[in-house]
TITORDO-857433 format. One record per residue (C-alpha): residue in three letters; x, y negated, z negated. Coordinates in steps of 0.5 Angstrom, whole numbers, plus 500, padded with zeros to 3 digits. Last residue first. Example, Ala and Ser with C-alpha at 12.3 -4.5 7.8 and 13.67 -1.06 7.14 Angstrom:
<atoms>
SER527502486 ALA525509484 
</atoms>
This chain:
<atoms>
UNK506459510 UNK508467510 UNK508470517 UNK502473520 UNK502478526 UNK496478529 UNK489484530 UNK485483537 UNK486490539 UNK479491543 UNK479498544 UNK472499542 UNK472504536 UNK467508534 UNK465508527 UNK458505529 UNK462500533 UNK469498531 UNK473492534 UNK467487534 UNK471481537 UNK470474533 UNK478475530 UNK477481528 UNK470484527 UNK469492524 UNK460494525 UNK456499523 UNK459502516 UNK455505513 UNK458513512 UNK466514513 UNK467519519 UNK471525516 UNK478526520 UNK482528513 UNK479534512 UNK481538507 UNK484532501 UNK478529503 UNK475524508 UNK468522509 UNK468515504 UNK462512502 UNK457506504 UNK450508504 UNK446503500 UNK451497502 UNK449498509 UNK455495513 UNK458489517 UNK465487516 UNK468481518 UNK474478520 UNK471470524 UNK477467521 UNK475461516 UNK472455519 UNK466455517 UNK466459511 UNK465467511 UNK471468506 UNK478473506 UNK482469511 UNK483462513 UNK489461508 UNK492468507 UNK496466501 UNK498472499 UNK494472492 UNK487467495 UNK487472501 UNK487478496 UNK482475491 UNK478473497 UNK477480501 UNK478486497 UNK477483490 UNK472479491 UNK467485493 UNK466489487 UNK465481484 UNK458480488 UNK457488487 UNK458487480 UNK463492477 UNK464499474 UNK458500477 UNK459508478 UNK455509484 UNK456503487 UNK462499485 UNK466505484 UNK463511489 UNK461507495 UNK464500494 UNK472504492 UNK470510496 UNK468506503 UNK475502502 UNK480508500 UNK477512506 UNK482513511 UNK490512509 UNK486514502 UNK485522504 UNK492523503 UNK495526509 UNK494532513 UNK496534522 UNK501528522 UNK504526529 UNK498523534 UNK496518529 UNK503517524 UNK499517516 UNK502513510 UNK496510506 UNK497506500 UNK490503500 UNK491498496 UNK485495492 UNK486489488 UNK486487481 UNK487482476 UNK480482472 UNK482489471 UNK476493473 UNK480497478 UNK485499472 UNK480502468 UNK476506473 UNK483509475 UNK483511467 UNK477514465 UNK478518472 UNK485521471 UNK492521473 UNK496527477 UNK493531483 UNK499531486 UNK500529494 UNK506532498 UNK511529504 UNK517533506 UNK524531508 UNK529534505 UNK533537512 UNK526540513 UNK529547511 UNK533546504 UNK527543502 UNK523548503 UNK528552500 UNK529549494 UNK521548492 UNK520556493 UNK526556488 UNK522551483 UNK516556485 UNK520563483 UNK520567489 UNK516573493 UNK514569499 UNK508568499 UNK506567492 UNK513562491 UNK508558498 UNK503559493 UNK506555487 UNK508550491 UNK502548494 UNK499550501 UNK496545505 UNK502545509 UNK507552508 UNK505553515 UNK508547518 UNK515549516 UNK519544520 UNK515538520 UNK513539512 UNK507534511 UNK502535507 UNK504540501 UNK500539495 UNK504539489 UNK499540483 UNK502548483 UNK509546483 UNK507543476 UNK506537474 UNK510534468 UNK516539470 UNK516537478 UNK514529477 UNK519528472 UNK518520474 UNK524517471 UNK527514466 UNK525519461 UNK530524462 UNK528530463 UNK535536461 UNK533541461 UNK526542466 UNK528537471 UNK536536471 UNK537544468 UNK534545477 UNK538540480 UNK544543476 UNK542550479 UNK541548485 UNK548545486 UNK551551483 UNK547555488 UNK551551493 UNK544552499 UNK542546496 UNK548541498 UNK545541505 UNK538538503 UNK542533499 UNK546531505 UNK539531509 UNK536526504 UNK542521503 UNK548521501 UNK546518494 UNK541523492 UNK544528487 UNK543522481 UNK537521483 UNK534528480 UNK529531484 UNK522529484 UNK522523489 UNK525528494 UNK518532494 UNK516524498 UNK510521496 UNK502521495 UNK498520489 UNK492523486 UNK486520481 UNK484517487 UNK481509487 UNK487505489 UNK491500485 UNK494493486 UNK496489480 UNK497481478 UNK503478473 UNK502470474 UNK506469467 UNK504464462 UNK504467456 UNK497470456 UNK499473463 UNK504477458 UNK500479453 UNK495481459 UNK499484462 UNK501489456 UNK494490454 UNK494494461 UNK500498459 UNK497499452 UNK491502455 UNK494506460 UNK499510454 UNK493516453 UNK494518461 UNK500520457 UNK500527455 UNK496528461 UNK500527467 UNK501519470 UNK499514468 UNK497508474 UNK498501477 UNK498502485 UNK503496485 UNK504491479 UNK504485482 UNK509478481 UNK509471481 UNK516468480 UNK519465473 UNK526468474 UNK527471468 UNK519471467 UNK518475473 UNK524480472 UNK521481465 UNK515483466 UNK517488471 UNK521490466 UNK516490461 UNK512495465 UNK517500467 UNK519500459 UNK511501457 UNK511507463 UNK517511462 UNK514517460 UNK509517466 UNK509512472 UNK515510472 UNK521506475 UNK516501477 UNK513501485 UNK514493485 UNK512486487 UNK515480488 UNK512474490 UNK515468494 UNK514461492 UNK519458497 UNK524456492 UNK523462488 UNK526467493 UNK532466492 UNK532467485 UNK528473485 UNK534476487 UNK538475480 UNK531478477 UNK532484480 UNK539485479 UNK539484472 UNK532487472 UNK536494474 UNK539497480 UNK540505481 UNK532507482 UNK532502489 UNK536506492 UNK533511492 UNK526512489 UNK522511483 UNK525503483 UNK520502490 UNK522494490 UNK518489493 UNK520482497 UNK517475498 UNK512474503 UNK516474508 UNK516468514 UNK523468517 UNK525463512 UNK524467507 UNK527473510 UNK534469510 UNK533468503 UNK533475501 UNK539476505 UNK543470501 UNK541473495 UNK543480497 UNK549477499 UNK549475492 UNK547481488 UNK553484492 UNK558478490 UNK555479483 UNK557486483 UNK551491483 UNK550496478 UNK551503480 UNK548510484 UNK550506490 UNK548507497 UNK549505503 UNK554499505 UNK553495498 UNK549489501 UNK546493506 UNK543498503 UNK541493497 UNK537488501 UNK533495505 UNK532498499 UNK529491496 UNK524491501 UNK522485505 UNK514483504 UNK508484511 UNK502480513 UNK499484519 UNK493483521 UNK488489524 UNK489493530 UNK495490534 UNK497490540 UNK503489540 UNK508484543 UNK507481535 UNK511486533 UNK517485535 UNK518478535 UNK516481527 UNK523484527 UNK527479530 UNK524473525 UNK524479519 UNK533480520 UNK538484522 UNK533489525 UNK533497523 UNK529501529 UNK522505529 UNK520512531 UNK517513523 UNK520508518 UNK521510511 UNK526504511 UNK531506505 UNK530513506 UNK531513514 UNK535507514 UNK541511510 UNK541516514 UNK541512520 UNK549509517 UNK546502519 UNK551499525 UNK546493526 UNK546490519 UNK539492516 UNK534487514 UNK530490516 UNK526495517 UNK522496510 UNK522501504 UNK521497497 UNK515500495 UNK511496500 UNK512492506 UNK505491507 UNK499486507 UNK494489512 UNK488485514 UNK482487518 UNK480493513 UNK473496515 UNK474503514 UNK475504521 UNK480498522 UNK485503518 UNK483510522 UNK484506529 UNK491503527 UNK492500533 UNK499499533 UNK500506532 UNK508509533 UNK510501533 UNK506500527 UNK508506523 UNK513504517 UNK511496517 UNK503500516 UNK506501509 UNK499498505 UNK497495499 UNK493490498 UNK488492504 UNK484486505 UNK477488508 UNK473484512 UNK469478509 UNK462480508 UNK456482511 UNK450487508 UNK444489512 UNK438485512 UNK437488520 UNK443485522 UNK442482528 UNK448482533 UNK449477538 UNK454477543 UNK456472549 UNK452467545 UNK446462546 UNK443458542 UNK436457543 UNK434459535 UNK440456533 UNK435449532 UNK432452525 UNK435459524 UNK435460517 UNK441460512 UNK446457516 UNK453460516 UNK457455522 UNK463455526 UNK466461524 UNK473462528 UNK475468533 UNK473461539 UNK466461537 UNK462465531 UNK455463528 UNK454467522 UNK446468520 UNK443468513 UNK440472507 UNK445468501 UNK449473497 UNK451472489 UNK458469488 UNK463473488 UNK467468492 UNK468473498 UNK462470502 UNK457475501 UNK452475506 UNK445478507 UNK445478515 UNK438476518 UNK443474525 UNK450475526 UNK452471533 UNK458472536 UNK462468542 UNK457461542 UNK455457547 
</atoms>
């Protein structure tokens, strides 16, 4: 007897191939069978049998990018990810991570390095995935270490200066560590703290270590906008020096007056895989971003950590030179978001002290409150311990469609968001997969419907080495996404976050449906992975 049969399905099979109308036999949370008609199956019984009704079955959805490392012990079932078909989450993202932290961390220096909502610093990635893999979990893990949490404990906290050999040493010794431990490798966040003080010496140095156990490196770049061409070349580098694989996170440009330098970026990639190097990238299909309000201060303020700079901002002097640092002095090698932006193109998102500046920009706060929209800034600030979350409405169509139809790229989602505790967060943590087939495959046809779905399943799978994942094929893990391609779309926006996605009927992990007609069953059938 089988545990799950699919019949009359129109199956993509994560090759980008063209569909085969056929029915999927599942035993034991693998595929057992992919047959184009019935033949002797007819009298085979299941527990579950599902008829598809011609509806469009294909492997479940990869997400490239995720920080579900920084909420997994808040919400391990992760409801709102499964919902949008994602049985597959690859985290570890931008740097931030929980280990590896020696035990007595300074918790300052952990909240930024880490990023983690309610969770722990551990010595080690085998201690912390022990702990993760008691949950029940929602969709797979399979998670990087962060180059912040590396540096953190190798300098002792944070360091606006260039690492010494013993430190980049320890670094190695730690990264190897995380390694054996099952990571895939390590990523920097080179836009935030402390990953913005190293540079590609340290970086390739560290990839070293990971070298011999074909890890991957993979990077937020130190910008995004004036910096984009240096950023891009450095990761380059990073990988050729240190002959690794490597991935550009959620490639972007970013504010007008360089949404023009996208091209070039791109010619960039394929030079350097031209060359020889396996350099890849992830995006997300918005045209605005999600991050910290800190990441828009000037990183030389930031090396005690966000609360100690929240508390230096009520020194007027201190203001005052953060304030000439943005608008005087906008030194291209960081993301000047403040300045390029405009405070009226920050959304506040999550400001846990003021709740009722969220959903307000900046520039309306200043309104309210009769200030100066970089004071209004400041304060807000000053008031959540330097702790905020916005979204800025920052790149542009042309270019997001352009990233997505690179050959090398996948799709992340990058979504942050606590179940329970946020009230708003970037519409990506809900909808980023339903939007990428409905808007951009569908409507938009910036790629075949074959192609559009490779690269949310099999590319994915074949980059992270996920071995059984990411193809309807006998023997293969029986994740799976069941949907109407005709009206598959995202719900949720930048107002309302909750808003059901459209289409899809059926989210299957390890042959157990875990969403239903975009209800979830409950049913936590999701494991931890470790790189093999």
């Amino acid at each position: 007897m089988y545990d799950l049969i699919i019949k009359n399905a129109n199956i993509y099979n994560g090759t980008g191939n063209a569909p085969m109308f056929g029915h999927v036999f599942v035993k034991n949370g693998k595929i057992v069978s992919v047959e184009k008609d019935m033949l002797g199956y007819f009298s085979c019984d299941a527990e579950n049998a599902v008829d598809a009704q011609g509806m469009d079955l294909t492997p479940g959805f990869i997400d490239s990018h995720s920080h579900a490392d920084e909420s997994i012990f808040a919400d391990p079932k992760r409801d709102y990810v499964l919902k949008m078909g994602v049985t597959t989450e690859v985290a570890g993202q931008c740097g931030h991570t929980s280990s590896p932290f020696p035990e007595n961390v300074d918790r300052k220096f952990f909240a930024m390095a880490s990023g983690n909502f309610g969770g722990k610093p551990y010595e080690c990635f085998s201690d912390m995935a022990a702990d993760v893999e008691k949950l029940s979990l929602g969709p797979n893990q399979i998670w990087f270490t962060g180059h912040g949490a590396l540096r953190t404990y190798a300098m002792d906290g944070f360091e606006n200066r260039k690492a010494s050999p013993e430190e980049i040493g320890k670094m190695q010794e730690l990264l190897r560590r995380e390694m054996e431990g099952g990571a895939l490798g390590f990523t920097s966040g080179l836009a935030y703290v402390p990953g913005i003080y190293s540079d590609a010496e340290e970086l390739s140095q560290i990839a070293l270590a990971m070298k011999p156990f074909g890890g991957i490196y993979s990077s937020h770049t130190r910008s995004e906008s004036a910096g984009l061409f240096d950023a891009v070349k450095e990761c380059i580098d990073v990988a050729g020096k240190a002959g690794v694989r490597a991935n550009i996170s959620h490639f972007k440009a970013c504010y007008p007056e360089f949404w023009d330098r996208m091209d070039r970026a791109l010619q960039m990639v394929d030079e350097a895989r031209a060359e020889g190097l396996d350099i890849t990238m992830d995006a997300y299909p918005y045209i605005a971003v999600s991050t910290t309000t800190l990441s828009a201060m000037p990183s030389q303020f930031l090396t005690g950590g966000a609360e100690a700079f929240a508390e230096s901002l009520k020194d007027p002097n201190v203001a005052e030179a953060v304030r000439r640092e943005i608008y005087e002095v906008d030194s291209p090698t960081w993301d000047n978001a403040l300045k390029h932006a405009g405070p009226d193109k920050f959304l506040i998102v999550r400001a846990e002290d003021t709740p009722w500046i969220q959903g307000k920009t900046y520039t309306e706060v200043a309104e309210e409150m009769h200030l100066d929209p970089y004071d209004a800034v400041i304060w807000a600030l000053r008031e959540n311990h330097g702790k905020i979350t916005d979204v800025r409405f920052i790149m542009t169509e042309e270019n997001v469609e352009k990233v997505l139809k690179h050959p090398v790229c996948t799709v992340g989602s990058d979504g942050i968001y606590v179940g329970g505790r946020d009230t708003s967060a970037h519409p990506r943590a809900f909808g980023t997969f339903p939007r990428y087939l409905g808007h951009y495959i569908r409507e938009r046809e910036i790629l075949s419907r074959e192609e559009g779905i490779r690269r949310i399943t099999g590319l994915p799978a074949e980059r992270y080495g996920l071995k059984t994942k990411g193809f309807v094929k006998p023997g293969y893990d029986a994740d799976l996404v069941l949907f109407d391609y005709d009206t598959i779309l995202d719900g949720a926006d930048f107002k309302d976050q909750t808003k059901p996605n459209k289409g899809i009927s059926k989210v299957i992990v390890g042959g157990n449906v875990v969403v239903n007609d975009n209800v979830p069953t409950g049913i936590a059938a999701g494991k931890f992975l470790r790189r093999t």
